[in-house]
C-alpha positions as CSV (number, residue, x, y, z in Angstrom):
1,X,75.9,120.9,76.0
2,X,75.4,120.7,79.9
3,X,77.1,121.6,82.5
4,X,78.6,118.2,83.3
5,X,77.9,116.2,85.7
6,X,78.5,113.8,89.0
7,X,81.4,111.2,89.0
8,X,81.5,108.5,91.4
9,X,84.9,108.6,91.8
10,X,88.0,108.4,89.0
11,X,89.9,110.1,86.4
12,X,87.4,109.5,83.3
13,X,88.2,105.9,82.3
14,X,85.1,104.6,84.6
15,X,81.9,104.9,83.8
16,X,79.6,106.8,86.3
17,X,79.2,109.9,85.2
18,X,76.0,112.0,85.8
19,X,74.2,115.6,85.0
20,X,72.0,117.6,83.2
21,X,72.5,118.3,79.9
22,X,70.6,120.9,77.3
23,X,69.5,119.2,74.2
24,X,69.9,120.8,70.7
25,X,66.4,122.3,70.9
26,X,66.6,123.2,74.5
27,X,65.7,120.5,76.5
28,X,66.7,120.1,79.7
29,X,67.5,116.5,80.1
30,X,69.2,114.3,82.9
31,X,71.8,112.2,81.6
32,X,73.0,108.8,83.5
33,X,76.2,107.4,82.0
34,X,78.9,108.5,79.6
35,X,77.6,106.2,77.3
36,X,73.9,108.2,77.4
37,X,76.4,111.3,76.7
38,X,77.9,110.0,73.5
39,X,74.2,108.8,72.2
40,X,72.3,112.4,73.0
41,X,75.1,114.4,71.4
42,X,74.8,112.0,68.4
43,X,71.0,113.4,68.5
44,X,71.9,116.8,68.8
45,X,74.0,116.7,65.9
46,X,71.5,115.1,63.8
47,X,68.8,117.6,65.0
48,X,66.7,114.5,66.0
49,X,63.8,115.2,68.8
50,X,64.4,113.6,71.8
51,X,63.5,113.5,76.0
52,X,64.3,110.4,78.4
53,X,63.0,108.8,80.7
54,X,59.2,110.2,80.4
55,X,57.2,107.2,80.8
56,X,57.4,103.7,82.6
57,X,55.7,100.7,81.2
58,X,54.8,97.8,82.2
59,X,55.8,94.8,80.5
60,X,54.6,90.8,81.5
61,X,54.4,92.3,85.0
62,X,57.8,94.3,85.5
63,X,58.1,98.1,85.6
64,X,60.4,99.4,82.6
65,X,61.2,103.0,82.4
66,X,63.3,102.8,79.0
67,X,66.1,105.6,78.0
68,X,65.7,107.9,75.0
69,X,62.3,108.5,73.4
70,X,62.6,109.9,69.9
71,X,59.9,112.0,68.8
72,X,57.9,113.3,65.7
73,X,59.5,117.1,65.0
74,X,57.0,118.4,67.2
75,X,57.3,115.7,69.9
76,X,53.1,114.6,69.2
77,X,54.4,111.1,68.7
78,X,57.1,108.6,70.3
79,X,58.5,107.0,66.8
80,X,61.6,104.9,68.6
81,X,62.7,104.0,72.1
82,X,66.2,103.3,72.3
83,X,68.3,101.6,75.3
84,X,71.5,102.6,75.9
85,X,73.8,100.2,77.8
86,X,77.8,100.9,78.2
87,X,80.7,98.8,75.4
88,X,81.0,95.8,77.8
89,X,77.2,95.6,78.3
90,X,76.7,93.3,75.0
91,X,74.8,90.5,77.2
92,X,72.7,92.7,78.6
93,X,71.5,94.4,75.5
94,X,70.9,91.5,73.3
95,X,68.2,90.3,76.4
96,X,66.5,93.5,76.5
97,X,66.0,93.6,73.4
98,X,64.5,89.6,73.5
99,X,62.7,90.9,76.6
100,X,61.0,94.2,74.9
101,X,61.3,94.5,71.0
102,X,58.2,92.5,70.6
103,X,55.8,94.7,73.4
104,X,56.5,98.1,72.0
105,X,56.5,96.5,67.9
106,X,52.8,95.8,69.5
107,X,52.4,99.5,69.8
108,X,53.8,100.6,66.8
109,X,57.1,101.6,67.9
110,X,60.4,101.4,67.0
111,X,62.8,99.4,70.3
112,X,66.5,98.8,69.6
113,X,69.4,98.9,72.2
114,X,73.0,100.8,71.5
115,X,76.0,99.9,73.0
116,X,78.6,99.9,70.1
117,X,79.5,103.9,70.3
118,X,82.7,104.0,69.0
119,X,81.8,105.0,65.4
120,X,79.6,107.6,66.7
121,X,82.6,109.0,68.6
122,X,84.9,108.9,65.7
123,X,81.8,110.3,62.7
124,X,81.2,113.2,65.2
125,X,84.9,114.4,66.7
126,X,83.5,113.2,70.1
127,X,86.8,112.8,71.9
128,X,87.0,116.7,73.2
129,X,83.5,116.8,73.8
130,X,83.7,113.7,76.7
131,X,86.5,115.3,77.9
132,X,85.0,118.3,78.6
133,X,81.9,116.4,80.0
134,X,84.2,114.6,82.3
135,X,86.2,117.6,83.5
136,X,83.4,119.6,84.1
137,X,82.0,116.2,86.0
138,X,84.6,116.7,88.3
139,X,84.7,120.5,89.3
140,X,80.4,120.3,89.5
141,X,81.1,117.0,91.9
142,X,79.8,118.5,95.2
143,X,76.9,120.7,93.3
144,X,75.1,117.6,91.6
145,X,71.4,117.7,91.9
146,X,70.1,114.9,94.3
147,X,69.2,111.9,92.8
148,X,68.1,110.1,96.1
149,X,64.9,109.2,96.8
150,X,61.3,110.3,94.0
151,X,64.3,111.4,91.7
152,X,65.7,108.4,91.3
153,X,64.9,106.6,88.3
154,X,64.4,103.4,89.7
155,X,62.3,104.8,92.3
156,X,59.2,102.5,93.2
157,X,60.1,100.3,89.8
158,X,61.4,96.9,90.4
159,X,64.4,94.5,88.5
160,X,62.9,91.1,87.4
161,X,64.6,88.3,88.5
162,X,66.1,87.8,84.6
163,X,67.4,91.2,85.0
164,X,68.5,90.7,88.5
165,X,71.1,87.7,87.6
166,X,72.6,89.6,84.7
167,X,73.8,92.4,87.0
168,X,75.0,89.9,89.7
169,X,76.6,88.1,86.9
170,X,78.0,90.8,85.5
171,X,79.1,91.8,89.1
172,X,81.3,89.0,90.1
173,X,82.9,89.0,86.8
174,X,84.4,92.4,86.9
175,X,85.6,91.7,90.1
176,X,87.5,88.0,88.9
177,X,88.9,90.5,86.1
178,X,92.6,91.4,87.3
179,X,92.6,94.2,84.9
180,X,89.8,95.9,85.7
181,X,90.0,95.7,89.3
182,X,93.6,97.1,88.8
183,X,92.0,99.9,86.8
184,X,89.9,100.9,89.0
185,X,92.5,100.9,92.4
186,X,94.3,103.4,89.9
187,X,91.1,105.8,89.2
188,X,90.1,105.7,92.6
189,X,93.9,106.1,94.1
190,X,94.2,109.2,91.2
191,X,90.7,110.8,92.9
192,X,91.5,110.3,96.6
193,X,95.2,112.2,96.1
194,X,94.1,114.7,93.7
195,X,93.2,118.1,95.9
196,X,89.5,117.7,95.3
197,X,89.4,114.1,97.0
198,X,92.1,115.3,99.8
199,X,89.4,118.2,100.5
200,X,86.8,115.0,100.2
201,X,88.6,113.1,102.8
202,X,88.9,116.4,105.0
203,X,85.3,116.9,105.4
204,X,84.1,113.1,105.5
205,X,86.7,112.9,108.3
206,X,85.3,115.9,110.1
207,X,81.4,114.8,109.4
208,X,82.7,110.7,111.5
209,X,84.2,112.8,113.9
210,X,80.8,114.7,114.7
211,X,79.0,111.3,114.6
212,X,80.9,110.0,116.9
213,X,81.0,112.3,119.5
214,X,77.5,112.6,119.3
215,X,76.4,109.0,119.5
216,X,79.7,108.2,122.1
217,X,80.9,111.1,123.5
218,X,83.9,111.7,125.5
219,X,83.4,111.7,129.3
220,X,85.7,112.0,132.3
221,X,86.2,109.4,135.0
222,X,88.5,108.5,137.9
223,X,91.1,105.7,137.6
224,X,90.0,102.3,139.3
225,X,93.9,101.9,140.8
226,X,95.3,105.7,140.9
227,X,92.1,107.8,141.4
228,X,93.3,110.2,138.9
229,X,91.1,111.8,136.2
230,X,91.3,110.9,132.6
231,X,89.0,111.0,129.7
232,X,87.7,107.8,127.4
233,X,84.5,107.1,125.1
234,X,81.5,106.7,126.8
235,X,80.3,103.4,125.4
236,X,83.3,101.9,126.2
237,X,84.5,99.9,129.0
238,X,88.0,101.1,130.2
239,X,88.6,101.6,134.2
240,X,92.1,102.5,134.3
241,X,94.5,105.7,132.8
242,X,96.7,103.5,132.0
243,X,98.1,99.8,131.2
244,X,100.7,100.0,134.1
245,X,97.7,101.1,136.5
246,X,95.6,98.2,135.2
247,X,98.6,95.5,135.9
248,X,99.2,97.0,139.1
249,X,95.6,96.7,140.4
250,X,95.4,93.2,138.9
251,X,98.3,92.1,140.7
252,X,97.1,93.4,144.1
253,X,93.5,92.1,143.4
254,X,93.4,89.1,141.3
255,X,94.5,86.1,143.0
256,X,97.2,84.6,141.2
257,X,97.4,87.1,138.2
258,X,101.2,87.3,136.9
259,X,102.0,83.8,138.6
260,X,102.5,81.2,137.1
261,X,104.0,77.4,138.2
262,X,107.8,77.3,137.9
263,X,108.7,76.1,134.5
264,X,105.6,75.1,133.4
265,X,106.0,77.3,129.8
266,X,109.4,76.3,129.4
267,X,108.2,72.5,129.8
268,X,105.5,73.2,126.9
269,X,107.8,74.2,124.8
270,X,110.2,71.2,125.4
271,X,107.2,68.7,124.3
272,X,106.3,70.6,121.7
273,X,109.6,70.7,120.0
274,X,110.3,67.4,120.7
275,X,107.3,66.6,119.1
276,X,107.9,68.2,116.0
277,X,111.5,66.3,115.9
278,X,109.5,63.0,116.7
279,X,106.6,63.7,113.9
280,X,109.3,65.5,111.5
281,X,112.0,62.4,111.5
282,X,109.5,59.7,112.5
283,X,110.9,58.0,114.9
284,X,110.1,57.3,118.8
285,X,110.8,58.9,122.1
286,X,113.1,55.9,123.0
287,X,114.8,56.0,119.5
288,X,115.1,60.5,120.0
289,X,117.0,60.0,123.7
290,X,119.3,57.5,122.5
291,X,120.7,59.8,119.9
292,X,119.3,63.3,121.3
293,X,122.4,65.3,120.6
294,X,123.1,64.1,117.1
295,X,119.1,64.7,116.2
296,X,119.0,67.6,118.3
297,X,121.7,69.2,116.3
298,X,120.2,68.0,112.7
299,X,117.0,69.1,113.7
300,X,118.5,72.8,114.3
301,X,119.8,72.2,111.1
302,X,117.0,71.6,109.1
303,X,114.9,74.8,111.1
304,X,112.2,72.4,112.8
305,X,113.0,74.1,116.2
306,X,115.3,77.1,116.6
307,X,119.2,77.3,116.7
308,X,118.9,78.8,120.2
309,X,117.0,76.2,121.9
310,X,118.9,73.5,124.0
311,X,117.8,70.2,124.5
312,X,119.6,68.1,126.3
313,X,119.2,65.0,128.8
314,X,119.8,67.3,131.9
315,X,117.3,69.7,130.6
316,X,114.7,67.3,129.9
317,X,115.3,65.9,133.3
318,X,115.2,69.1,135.3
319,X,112.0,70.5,133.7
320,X,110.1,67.0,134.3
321,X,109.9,66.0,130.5
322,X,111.5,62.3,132.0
């Protein structure tokens, strides 16, 4: 077995995982999934030659770099190719296969596509061995090789269009999925407060930090109103220490700033709740200040303007609303 692998993030019920792994016969391998776990150690068990990912093909004019190449026992000749795609990945296998069983028949080899693997798991006591793969996922999280770039599988290869749809497809239906959108707050929630992920958020914290006081330092300048010192970002635009010393220096240069006209707000709100009465019950302006107490009152009542708010004909009269 290998020494594990890289999880995106989780407790083990998501799929993600990555490593290297040593084959049954010493091969150094790189395996992508859990799923690609479960179907090598099926091989090692069965003392089955096998390497992945060695060559790229090129089928009705898409790149295809297939899985697990099974070999002769001293790995002369390629007898099957075999796809592995995760249990909920029954759509996608049954097109791959439509897509690529009849090029490689061409060349005289075996193409099929697993993604039932519970049997395997049961015929060959995988459960402990998973689990082991996961844990060890875990601890190896910050030591995984990098996979960026040339060592990327899909490196310089590109999805056909077909392809493209399914994983879009497949996409948006894992997120209209309640359950599985559940599942996965709870794996990530379980990584992020686990001590590994609280050391994660440590040093992610740390490394924005650094960006940001190299791309927008902090700098000192002197307050616009006060002239004291005091320190802000550099890329952004505040002139004042404080928010009283902005206020004062708007007040003592902004012409009119903090005044307003005497009882203008208050006569808003008067039209507007008397328009909501008016709208609410139906009825005219006339018909509202013939009975304005009695609808007043209801219209407290029934929470269309608040139980604090008086309107009366003296109020309506000394704020200009008749």
């Amino acid at each position: 077995m290998g020494i594990g692998g890289k999880v995106k993030k989780g407790n083990g019920n998501n799929r993600g995982y990555i490593g290297y792994h040593t084959t049954w016969d010493g091969k150094y391998v790189f395996l992508r999934s859990k799923a690609e776990f479960i179907y090598a150690r099926k091989l090692d068990y069965d003392r089955i030659p096998y390497l992945l990912e060695v060559i790229t093909y090129e089928v009705n004019g898409v790149k295809y770099k297939p899985d697990f190449f099974i070999y002769n026992s001293n790995y002369s000749n390629i007898k099957t190719i075999v796809e592995v795609k995760g249990l909920d990945d029954k759509t996608t296998a049954l097109t791959y296969l439509k897509t690529y069983k009849n090029y490689f028949d061409g060349l005289g080899i075996d193409y099929s596509v697993v993604w039932k693997q519970m049997s395997t798991i049961k015929k060959y006591s995988l459960e402990n061995e998973i689990n082991e793969w996961v844990r060890t996922s875990v601890e190896q999280y910050d030591n995984i090789s990098d996979v960026s770039g040339k060592n990327n599988p899909m490196y310089n290869l590109k999805h056909s269009d077909t392809t493209k749809n399914l994983i879009s497809k497949k996409a948006k239906d894992r997120c209209r999925n309640i359950e599985y959108l559940k599942m996965m707050s709870e794996v990530q929630n379980e990584y992020w407060n686990s001590e590994e992920g609280l050391n994660k958020r440590q040093v992610v914290s740390l490394k924005r930090k650094e960006y940001t006081d190299k791309i927008n330092p902090v700098c000192e300048i002197t307050c616009k109103n006060c002239e004291s010192s005091f320190k802000k970002r550099k890329n952004t635009n505040k002139e004042f220490c404080s928010g009283d010393c902005k206020r004062s220096w708007l007040y003592s240069n902004v012409a009119g700033y903090g005044k307003h006209e005497s009882g203008t707000s208050y006569k808003n709100q008067l039209v507007t709740y008397i328009n909501k009465i008016l709208s609410t019950y139906e009825i005219s302006f006339e018909n509202y200040l013939m009975e304005i107490e009695k609808i007043t009152k209801q219209a407290k009542v029934d929470n269309i303007i608040p139980k604090n708010k008086g309107i009366s004909l003296e109020t309506l009269k000394k704020f200009k609303v008749i």
